[in-house]
C-alpha positions in Angstrom: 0.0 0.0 0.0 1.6 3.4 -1.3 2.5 5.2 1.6 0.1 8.4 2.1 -2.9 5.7 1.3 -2.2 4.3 5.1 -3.6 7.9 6.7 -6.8 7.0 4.8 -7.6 3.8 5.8 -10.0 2.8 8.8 -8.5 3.6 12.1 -7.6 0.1 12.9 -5.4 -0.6 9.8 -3.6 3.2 9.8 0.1 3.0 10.0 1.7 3.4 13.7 3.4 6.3 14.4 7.0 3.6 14.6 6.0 2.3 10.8 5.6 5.8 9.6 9.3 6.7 11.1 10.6 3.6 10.0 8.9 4.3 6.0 11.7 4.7 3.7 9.5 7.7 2.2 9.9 9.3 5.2 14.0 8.6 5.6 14.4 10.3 2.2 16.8 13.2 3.3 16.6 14.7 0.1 14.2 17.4 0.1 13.0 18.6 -2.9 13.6 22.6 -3.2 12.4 22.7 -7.4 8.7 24.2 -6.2 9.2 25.9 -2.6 10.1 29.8 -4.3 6.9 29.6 -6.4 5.1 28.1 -3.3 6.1 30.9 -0.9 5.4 33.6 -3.9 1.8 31.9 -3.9 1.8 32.3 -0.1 2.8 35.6 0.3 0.4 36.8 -2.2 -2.0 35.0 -0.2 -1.2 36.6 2.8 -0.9 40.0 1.4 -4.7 39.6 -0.3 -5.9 38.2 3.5 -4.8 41.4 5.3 -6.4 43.9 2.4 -9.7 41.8 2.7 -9.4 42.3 6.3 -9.1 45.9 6.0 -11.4 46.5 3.8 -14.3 44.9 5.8 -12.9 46.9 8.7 -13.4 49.9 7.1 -17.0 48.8 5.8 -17.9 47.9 9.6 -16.7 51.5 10.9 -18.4 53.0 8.1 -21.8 51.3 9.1 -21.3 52.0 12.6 -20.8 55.7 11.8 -23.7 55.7 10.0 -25.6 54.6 12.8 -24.5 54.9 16.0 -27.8 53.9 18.0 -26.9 50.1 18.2 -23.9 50.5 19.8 -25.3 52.8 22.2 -28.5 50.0 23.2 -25.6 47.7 23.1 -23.4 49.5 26.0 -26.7 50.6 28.1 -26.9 53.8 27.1 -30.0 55.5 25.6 -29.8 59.0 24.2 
């Protein structure tokens, strides 16, 4: 059985964590470094879309709450 199919397996007839040390796919020192600059581009532009997104719905919440300011007056016990 190929060696990631043994994670998908019933729980019974998985791999122990010994046999998964012991796998020759896992003693394989030689780590492939062909994709990791285009993986990390692909990450960073990730991140950097993430954190715009974030501020952008940041900027539509403060908006609303400008807009109306009543909730968050109910919502602290104040009433004007």
């Amino acid at each position: 059985m190929p060696f990631l199919f043994q994670f998908m397996v019933d729980r019974n007839e998985r791999a122990t964590a010994v046999e998964v040390v012991k796998d020759p796919w896992t003693q394989n020192r030689k780590l492939s470094t062909a994709h990791r600059k285009g993986t990390l581009d692909h990450l960073n532009a990730f991140n950097a879309k993430r954190k715009l997104r974030g501020a952008v719905y940041t900027i539509f919440a403060m908006k609303r709450m400008m807009e109306n300011p009543e909730p968050l007056a109910l919502m602290n016990g104040v009433k004007s």
